[in-house]
N, C-alpha and C positions, 0 to 999 in steps of 0.2 A: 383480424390477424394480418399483420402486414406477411408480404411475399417475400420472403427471407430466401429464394432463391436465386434473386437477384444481388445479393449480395455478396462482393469478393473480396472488399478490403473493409477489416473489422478492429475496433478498438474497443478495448474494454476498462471501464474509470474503474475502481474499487475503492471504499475508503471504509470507516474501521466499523460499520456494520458488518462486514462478511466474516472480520474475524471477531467481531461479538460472540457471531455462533457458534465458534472456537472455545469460547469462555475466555476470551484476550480479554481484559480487565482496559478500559479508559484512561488508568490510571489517575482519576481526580477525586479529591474525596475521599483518598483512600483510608481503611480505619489502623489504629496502632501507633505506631513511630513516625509514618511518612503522611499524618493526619499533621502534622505541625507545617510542613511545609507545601508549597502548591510548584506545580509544575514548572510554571513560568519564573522560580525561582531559581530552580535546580538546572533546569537545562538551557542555558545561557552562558555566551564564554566565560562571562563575569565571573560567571556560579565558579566555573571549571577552576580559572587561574586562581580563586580566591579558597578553593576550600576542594580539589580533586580529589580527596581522598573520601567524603560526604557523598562529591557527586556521584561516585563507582559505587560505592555502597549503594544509592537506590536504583543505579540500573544494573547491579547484581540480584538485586531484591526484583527487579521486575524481569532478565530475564531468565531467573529460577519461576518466577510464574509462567511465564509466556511459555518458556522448557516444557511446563506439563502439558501446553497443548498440542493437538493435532489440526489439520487440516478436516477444511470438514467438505460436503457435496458439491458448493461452490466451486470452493478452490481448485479440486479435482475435475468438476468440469468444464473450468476453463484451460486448465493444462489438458484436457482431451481437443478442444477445439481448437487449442495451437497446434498440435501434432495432425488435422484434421483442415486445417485453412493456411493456405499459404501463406498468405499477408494478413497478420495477426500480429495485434501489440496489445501487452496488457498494461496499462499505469496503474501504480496505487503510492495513494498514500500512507498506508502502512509502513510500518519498520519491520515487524514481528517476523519476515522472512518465511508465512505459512505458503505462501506463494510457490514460491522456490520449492519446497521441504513437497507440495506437491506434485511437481518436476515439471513446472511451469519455467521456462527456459529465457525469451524473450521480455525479458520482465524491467521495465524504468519504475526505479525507487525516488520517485520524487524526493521524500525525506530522509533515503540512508535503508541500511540496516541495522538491528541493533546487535546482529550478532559476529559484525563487522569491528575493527579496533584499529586506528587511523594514529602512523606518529605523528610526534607532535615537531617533531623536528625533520623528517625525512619527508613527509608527507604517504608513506605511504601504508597499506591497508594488506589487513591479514584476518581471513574467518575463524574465529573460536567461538564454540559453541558450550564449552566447558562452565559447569556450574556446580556447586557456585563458585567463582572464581580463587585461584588459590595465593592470588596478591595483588591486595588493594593498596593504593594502584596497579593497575598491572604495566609494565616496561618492555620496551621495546628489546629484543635480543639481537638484536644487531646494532644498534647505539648503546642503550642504555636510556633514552628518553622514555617521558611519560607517556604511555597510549593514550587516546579519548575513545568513547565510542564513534564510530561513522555514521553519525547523525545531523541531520538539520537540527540545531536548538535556534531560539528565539534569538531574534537579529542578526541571524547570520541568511544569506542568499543560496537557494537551491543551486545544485550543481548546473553549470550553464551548458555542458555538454546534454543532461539528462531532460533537462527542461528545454531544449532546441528539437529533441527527437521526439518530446509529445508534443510539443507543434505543429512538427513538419505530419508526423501522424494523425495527428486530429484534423489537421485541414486535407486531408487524403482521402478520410474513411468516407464507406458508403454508411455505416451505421457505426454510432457510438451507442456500448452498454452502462450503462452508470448504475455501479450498485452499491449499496450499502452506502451512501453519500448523501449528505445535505446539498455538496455542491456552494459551501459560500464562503469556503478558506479560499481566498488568491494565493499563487496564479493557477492551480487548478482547477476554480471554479469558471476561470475563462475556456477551458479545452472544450466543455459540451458546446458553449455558445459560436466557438472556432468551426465547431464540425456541421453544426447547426447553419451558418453563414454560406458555409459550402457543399449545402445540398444533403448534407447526411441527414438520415435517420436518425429517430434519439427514443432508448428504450431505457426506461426508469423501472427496477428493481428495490424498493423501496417499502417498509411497511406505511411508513407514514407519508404525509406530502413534506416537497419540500417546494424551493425556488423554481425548480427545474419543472415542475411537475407541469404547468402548463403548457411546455414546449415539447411532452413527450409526444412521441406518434402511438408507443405503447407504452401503459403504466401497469406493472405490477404490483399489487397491494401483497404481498407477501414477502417470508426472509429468505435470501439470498439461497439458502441451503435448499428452499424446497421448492422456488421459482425457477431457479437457473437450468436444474436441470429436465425440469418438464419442459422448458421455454428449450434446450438442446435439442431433445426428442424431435418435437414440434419443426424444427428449424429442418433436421435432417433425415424428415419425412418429406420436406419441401424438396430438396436439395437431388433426391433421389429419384422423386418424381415430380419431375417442372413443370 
């Protein structure tokens, strides 16, 4: 077990394993209506300009799924460990906002959230959480333009403010957590190797192997909901007695 009481600055990866455990759906595959089309179709500006009213229909359809879920052990205890470590940054690449909803505060959304609505004219961004929504498209009430959701789609470049602060975070920490992550979507998948370069720890939470896996100091073969917070425990038994 590594000595987790030397550790004072912590970053934590997330990606859509954690909210698996949630019952957050992949969204690929899916069976019914949204079986004809694939993802890389719909969430794309192309998709948007060419046919918004299609594209809201399926992200009403996914965040009435996502609605029903909750945040599950994970999520909850890494919103305990920011309230508990001073220098604490979570990234994820999730949208679903289970993060948040667990009053995880400090949080870089690499890809958005989806229950964010960004105009399309003004540029700017308002949280509705309402489902399912009561107008497809839904419009901006202050222009009149069409909303999109606040999301990364396909061909478009992460926010360069969001993606500067997991930089600067990753090349800072003493340990990076990487859970529920394959690790090999860019530029994500470069942050473990960033923290890795400068001396950090690297703790993989993981059922299966991935890329990373070789480079971890600690591997956890279990899901996120039932490692994370035994591996909390653990930490701050250390922490309490050095």
């Amino acid at each position: 077990m590594l000595d987790f009481s030397r550790f004072r600055r912590i970053v934590a990866l997330t990606g859509a394993g954690i909210s698996a455990e949630s019952g957050v759906p992949t969204f690929r595959g899916e069976e019914g209506l949204w079986r004809l089309y694939r993802a890389e179709d719909l969430a794309t500006p192309r998709a948007f300009a060419r046919d918004p009213e299609l594209v809201w229909e399926w992200y009403d359809w996914r965040r009435e799924l996502i609605g029903a879920c909750q945040p599950n052990a994970a999520h909850r205890t890494l919103a305990d460990i920011e309230t508990r470590v001073p220098d604490f940054t979570l990234i994820t690449q999730n949208v679903d906002g289970l993060h948040r909803l667990a009053g995880s505060q400090r949080v870089l959304e690499l890809h958005g959230n989806i229950w964010r609505m960004r105009c399309t004219r003004q540029g700017t961004t308002l949280e509705d959480r309402t489902t399912p929504l009561p107008e497809i498209p839904p419009h901006c009430a202050d222009c009149g333009a069409i909303l999109r959701p606040d999301v990364v789609w396909y061909d478009e470049s992460l926010p360069e403010d969001v993606l500067e602060a997991a930089f600067t975070a990753s090349a800072s920490c003493d340990v990076m957590l990487v859970i529920g992550t394959s690790a090999v979507v860019q530029p994500a998948a470069t942050l473990p190797l960033i923290a890795i370069q400068n001396g950090a720890a690297l703790v993989e939470i993981n059922p299966q192997p991935t890329p990373l896996s070789d480079y971890a100091d600690l591997t956890l073969r279990q899901p996120a909901a039932q490692a994370l917070p035994h591996l909390w425990e653990t930490w701050q038994l250390q922490l309490n007695n050095p």
